[in-house]
N, C-alpha and C positions, 0 to 999 in steps of 0.2 A: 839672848844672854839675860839669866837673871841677874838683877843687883843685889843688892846687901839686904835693901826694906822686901827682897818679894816680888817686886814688880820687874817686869818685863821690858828690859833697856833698849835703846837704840832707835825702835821702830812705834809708831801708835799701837796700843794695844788691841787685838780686839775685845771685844767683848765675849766671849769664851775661847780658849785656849786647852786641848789638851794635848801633851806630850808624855809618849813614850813611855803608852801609860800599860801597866799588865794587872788582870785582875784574878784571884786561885782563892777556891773554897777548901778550908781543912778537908782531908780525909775522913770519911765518913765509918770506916773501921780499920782498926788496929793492921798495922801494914800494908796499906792502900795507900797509894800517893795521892798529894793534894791534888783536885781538881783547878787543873788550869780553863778557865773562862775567857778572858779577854788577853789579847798577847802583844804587846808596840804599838799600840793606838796612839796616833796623832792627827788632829783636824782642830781647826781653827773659823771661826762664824763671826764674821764683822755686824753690826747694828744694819738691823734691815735687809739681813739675807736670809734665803729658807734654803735649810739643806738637809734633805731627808737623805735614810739610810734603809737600806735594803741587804737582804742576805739570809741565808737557810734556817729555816725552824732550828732551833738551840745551840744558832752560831753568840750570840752574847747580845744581841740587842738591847733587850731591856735591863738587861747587869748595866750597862756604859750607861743607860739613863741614872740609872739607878746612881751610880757613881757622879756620874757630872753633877746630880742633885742632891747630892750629899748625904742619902739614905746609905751608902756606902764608903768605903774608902779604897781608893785602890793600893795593891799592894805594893807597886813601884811605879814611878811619873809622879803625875801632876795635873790636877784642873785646875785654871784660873780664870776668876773671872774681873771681866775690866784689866787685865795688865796684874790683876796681884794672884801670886801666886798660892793655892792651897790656903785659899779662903775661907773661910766660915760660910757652906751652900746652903747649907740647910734650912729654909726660909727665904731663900735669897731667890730662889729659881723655879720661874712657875712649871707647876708638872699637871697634865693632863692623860686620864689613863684611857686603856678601851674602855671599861665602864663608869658609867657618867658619875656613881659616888654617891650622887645627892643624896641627901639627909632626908627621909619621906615625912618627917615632923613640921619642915619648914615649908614655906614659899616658895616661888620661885627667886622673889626678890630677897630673902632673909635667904636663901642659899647661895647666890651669887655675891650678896655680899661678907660673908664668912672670912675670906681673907682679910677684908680690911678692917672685920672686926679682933681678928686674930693679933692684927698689926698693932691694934689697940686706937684704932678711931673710934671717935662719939657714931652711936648709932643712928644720929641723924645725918652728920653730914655721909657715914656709909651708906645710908638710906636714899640719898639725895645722888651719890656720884654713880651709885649702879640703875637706881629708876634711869636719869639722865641715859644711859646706852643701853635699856631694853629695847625700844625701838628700832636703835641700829642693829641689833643682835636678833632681829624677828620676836619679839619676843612683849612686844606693845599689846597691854592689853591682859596676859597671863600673869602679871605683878602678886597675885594675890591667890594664883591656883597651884595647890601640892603638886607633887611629881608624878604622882600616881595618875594624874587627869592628862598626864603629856604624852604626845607619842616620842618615838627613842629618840628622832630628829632634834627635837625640841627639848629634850632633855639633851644631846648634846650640844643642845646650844648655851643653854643654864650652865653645863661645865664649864664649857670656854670661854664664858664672861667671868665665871667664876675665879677662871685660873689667871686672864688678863687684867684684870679691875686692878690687883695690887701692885700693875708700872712696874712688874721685875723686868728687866733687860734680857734674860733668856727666857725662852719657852721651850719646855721639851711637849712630845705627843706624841703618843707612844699607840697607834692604832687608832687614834680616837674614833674611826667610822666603820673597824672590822665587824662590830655584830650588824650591823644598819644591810634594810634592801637595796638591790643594785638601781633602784631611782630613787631613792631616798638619800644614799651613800651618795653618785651621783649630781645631785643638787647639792648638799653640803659641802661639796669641794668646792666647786664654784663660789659658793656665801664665802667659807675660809678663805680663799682667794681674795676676793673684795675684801672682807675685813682686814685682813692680814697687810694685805698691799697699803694700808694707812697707819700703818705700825714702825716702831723704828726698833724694833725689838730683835733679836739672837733667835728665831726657830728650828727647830731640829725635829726631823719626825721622823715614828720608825712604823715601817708598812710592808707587809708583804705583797704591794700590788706596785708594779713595776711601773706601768699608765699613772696612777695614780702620784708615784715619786716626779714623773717627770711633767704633770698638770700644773706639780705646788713649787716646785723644789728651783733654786737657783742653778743648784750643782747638787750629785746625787753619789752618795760614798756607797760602793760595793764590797761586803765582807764575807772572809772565807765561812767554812763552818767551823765547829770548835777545835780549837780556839780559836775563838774570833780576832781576825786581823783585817785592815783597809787592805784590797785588795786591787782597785779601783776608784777613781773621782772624774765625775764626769761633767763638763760643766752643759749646761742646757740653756744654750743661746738662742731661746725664743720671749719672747715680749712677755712680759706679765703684765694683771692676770691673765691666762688663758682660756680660753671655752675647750666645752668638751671636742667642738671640732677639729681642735687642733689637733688630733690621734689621726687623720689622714691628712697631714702636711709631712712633704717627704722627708724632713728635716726629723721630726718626731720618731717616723718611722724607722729613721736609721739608729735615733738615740737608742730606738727601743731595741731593735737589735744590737746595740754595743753592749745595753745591760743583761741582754738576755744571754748572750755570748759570754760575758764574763761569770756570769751565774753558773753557765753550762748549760744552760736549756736551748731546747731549740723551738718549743711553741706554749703559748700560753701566756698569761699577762698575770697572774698571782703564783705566788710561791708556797 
């Protein structure tokens, strides 16, 4: 139930909330109907949960980030974040994309910290709160080297400090490891994993790697094709973090056939 101020009555809020949300692009010519994108979207991510999202090439994925981050608006529902409804997202909500972004003028350090200069911190103590997590972010030591000197790994690791440093309560990541090789990709789940499991943050990540949703994810939403609707929530009752070995626990293995089942597939682990 909403109340009168916007927020969300009765129950704790989470920390993102969408309801019964549908997203349509105008017609693109004269007598065309508007393009419906996203249809009845509702999912909800409490503080400290990961729930990635999987589903067909141009079922809506990145529109609902897009939306939840306020680079959009949907056309009917609602995002809310913390309990208030139809918030001001926009800078509120950290967004991480498949390509890492960086700025090739800056550092590593003068890139990662960006947002919290954005936010309008002194350049010192930005300087101070992102050196302080290069270390834990692999990243001890390249303080001082462009992006250009990095491999992709390591540039997506510049993102993800990037995108965490400014303490939003949601994260979205929207492929962050699709261009990366399968041992480079590989290892960064696992770092994500560690890092992430110290977080108290909303993550939501969208992938077309089926293994991959169920390495990171708490609980993992399956969506039709366009228009995209939750078709599927699965929740994934294995210990986090995981290792990669977990893909031959039988437990795993049936997850993976429930998603791959609901997909419609019958082999293969990317979409």
């Amino acid at each position: 139930m909403i109340g009168a101020d916007n927020r969300i009555d009765g129950v704790t809020p989470s920390r993102l909330e969408v309801r019964e949300m549908a997203r349509s692009f105008p017609a693109e010519r004269r007598g065309e109907a508007p393009g419906e994108v996203l249809r009845d979207i509702s999912l909800s991510v409490r503080a400290g949960e990961f729930v990635a999202i999987v589903g067909p090439s141009g079922c809506g994925k990145s529109t609902l980030l897009n939306v939840i981050a306020g680079l959009q608006e949907p056309t009917s529902g609602y995002v809310a974040l913390d309990g208030e409804r139809n918030a001001r997202r926009l800078g509120l909500v950290a967004y991480m994309h498949q390509r890492d972004l960086l700025l090739p003028w800056r550092t590593v350090l003068e890139n990662a910290r960006l947002g919290l200069e954005l936010q309008g911190m002194p350049l010192n103590e930005a300087n101070r709160r992102a050196g302080d997590l290069t270390a834990r972010f692999g990243l001890g030591g390249v303080e001082q080297a462009y992006p250009w000197r990095l491999s992709g790994g390591m540039r997506q690791r510049v993102a993800l400090l990037r995108a965490t440093l400014p303490d939003q309560g949601v994260l979205l990541l929207d492929e962050p490891f699709g261009a990366l090789d399968a041992i480079t990709r590989a290892d960064l789940q696992q770092w994500l994993a560690d890092v992430l499991d110290r977080e108290d943050k909303a993550v939501v990540l969208v992938t077309h790697d089926v293994e991959e949703a169920l390495l990171l994810a708490d609980r993992v939403l399956v969506m039709s094709s366009s228009p995209g609707r939750i078709i599927e929530n699965i929740t994934v009752d294995l210990p986090r973090p995981r290792s990669s070995e977990v893909v031959t626990d039988s437990r795993f293995v049936e997850l993976k056939r429930r998603l791959l089942a609901a997909l419609g597939l019958h082999r293969g682990a990317a979409l």
